[in-house]
C-alpha positions in Angstrom: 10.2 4.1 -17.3 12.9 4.3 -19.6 13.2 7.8 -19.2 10.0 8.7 -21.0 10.7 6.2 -23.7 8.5 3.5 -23.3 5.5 3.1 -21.3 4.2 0.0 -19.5 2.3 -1.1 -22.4 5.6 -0.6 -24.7 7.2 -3.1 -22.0 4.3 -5.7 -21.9 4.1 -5.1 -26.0 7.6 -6.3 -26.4 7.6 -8.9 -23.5 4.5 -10.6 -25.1 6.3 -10.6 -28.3 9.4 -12.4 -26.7 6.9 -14.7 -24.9 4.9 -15.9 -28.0 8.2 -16.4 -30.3 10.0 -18.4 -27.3 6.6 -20.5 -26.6 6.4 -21.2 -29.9 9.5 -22.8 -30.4 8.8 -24.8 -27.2 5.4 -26.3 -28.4 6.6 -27.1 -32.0 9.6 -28.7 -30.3 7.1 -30.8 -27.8 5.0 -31.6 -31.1 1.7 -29.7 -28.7 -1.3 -28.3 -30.2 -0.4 -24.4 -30.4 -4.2 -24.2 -29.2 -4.8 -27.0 -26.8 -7.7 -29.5 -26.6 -10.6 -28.0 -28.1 -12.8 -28.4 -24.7 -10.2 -26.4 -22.8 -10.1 -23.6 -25.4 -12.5 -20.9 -23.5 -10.9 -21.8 -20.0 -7.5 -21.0 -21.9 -9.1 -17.4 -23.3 -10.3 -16.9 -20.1 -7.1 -17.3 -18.4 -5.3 -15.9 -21.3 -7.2 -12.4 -21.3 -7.7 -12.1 -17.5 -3.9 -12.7 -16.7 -3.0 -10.6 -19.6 -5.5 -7.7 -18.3 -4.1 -8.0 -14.8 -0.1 -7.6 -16.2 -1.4 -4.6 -17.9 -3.2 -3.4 -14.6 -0.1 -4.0 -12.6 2.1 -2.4 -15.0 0.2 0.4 -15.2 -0.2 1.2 -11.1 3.7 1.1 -10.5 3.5 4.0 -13.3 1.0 5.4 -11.5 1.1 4.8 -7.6 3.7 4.8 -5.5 5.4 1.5 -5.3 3.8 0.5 -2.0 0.3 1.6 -2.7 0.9 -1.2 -5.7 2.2 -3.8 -4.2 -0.7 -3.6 -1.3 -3.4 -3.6 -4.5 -0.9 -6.9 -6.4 -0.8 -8.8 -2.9 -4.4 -8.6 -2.4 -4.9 -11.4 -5.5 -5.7 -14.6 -2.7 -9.0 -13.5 -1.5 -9.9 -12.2 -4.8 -8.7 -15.8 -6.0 -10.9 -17.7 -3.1 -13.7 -15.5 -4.2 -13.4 -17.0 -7.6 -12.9 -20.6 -6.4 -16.3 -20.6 -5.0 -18.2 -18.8 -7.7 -16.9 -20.9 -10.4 -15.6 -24.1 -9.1 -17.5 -24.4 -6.2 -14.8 -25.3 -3.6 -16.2 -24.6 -0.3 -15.2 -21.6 1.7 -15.0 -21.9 5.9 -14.9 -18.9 8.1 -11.1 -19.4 8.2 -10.7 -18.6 4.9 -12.8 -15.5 5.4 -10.8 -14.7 8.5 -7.6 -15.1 6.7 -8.9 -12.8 3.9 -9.3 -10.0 6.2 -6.0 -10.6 7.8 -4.8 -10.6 4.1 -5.8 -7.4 3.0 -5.1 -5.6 6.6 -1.6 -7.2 7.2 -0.6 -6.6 3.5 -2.1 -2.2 4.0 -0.2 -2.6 7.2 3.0 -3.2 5.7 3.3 -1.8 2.5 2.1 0.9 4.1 -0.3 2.7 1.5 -0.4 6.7 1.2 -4.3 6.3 0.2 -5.0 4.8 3.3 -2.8 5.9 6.1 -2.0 9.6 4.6 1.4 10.9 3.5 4.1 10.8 6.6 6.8 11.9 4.3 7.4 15.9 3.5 5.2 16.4 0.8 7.3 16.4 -2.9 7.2 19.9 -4.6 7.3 17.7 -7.7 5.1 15.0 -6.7 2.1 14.5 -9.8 -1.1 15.5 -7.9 -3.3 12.8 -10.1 -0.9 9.5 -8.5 -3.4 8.4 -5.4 -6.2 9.0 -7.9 -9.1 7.0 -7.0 -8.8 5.8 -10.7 -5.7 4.4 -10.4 -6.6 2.6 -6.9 -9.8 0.9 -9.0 -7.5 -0.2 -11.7 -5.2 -1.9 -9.5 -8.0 -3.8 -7.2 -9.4 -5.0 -10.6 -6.2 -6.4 -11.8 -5.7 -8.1 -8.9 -9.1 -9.5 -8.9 -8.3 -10.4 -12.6 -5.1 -12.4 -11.4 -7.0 -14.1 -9.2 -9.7 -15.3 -11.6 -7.0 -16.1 -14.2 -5.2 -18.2 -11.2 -8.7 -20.1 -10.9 -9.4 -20.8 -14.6 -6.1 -23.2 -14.6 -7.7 -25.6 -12.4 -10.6 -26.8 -14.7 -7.6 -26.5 -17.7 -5.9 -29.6 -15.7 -4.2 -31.6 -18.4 -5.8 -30.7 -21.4 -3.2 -28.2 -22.3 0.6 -27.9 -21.1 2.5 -24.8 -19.3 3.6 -24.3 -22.9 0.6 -23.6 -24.6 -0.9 -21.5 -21.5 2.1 -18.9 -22.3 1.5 -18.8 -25.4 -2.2 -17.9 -25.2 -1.5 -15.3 -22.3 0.9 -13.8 -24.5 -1.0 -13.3 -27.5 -4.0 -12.2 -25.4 -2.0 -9.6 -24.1 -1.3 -7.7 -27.8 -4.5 -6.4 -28.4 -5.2 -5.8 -24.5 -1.9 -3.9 -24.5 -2.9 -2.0 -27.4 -6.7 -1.5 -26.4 -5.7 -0.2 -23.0 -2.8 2.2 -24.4 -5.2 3.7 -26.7 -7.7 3.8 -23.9 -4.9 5.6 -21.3 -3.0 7.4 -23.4 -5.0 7.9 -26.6 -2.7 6.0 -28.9 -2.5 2.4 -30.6 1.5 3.1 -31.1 2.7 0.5 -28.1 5.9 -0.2 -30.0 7.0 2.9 -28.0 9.3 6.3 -28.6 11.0 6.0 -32.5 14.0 6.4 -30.4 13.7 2.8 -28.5 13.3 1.2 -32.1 16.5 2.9 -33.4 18.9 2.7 -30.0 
């Protein structure tokens, strides 16, 4: 990314920032409550933090994968989603819906192809990094996309009580300290703004 300039935490810092400022404007326009009804505030956290933690998850496995093995992990979000839908809302789940999850996850491995699951068919790249089909890597990405399916979920009991608007806004600012918690978890600092060179070009 960017040549070694920014990571995918310096994007999602800078995107969120660009998010809140142009939400912001929106609601004040709208005359909205920044924060929503008070009795949807947790469901907006909730889908705030869990779609912000699933950006950063994404972001983080086309860094880190090879762009097929990513988008296999991103496209599995539905059953995930359906999963959710039953835990929490309790919307009933038939054995289509099962079948159709398995037919999900095999049709989506099928076509993206994945190197962690059918093996590398390409010559293998002197200068390929030995750590990208980590096992790590393949966890992160399953939970974002489980993460994106429980932040799909959460909008549903939301309904009304808060606009497109505010749901930005709270997604956004969610994701500046997860960007920041995860960069210093991943790469050991808090600095997300990125290289001193990104700020000056």
């Amino acid at each position: 990314l960017m040549e070694g300039i920014a990571n995918s935490f310096t994007l999602i810092f800078f995107r969120s920032l660009l998010q809140i400022a142009v939400c912001l404007l929106i609601v004040v326009k709208n005359q909205e409550h920044p924060l929503g009804q008070p009795s949807a505030r947790l469901w907006l956290l909730l889908r705030g933090g869990a779609g912000a933690a699933a950006v950063v998850a994404f972001y983080f496995c086309i860094q880190h994968l090879p762009l097929p093995d990513a988008v296999t992990l991103q496209f599995t979000v539905p059953p995930f989603a359906a999963a959710f839908a039953l835990a929490i809302l309790g919307e009933p789940i038939e054995l289509i819906d099962v079948a159709g999850s398995i037919v999900c996850f095999a049709g989506v491995a099928l076509i993206a192809h994945p190197t962690w699951l059918f093996g590398d068919t390409n010559e293998a790249d002197a200068d390929n990094d030995p750590s990208e089909n980590s096992p790590t890597a393949i966890l992160i990405g399953l939970l974002g996309a489980a993460l994106a399916g429980l932040a799909y979920v959460s909008v549903r009991p939301i309904r009304d009580r808060a606009s497109a608007n505010v749901m930005v806004l709270y997604f956004a600012a969610c994701s500046i300290p997860i960007t920041m918690l995860g960069s210093f978890w991943c790469l050991g600092t808090w600095q997300v703004w990125g290289d001193k060179r990104l700020l000056s070009s």
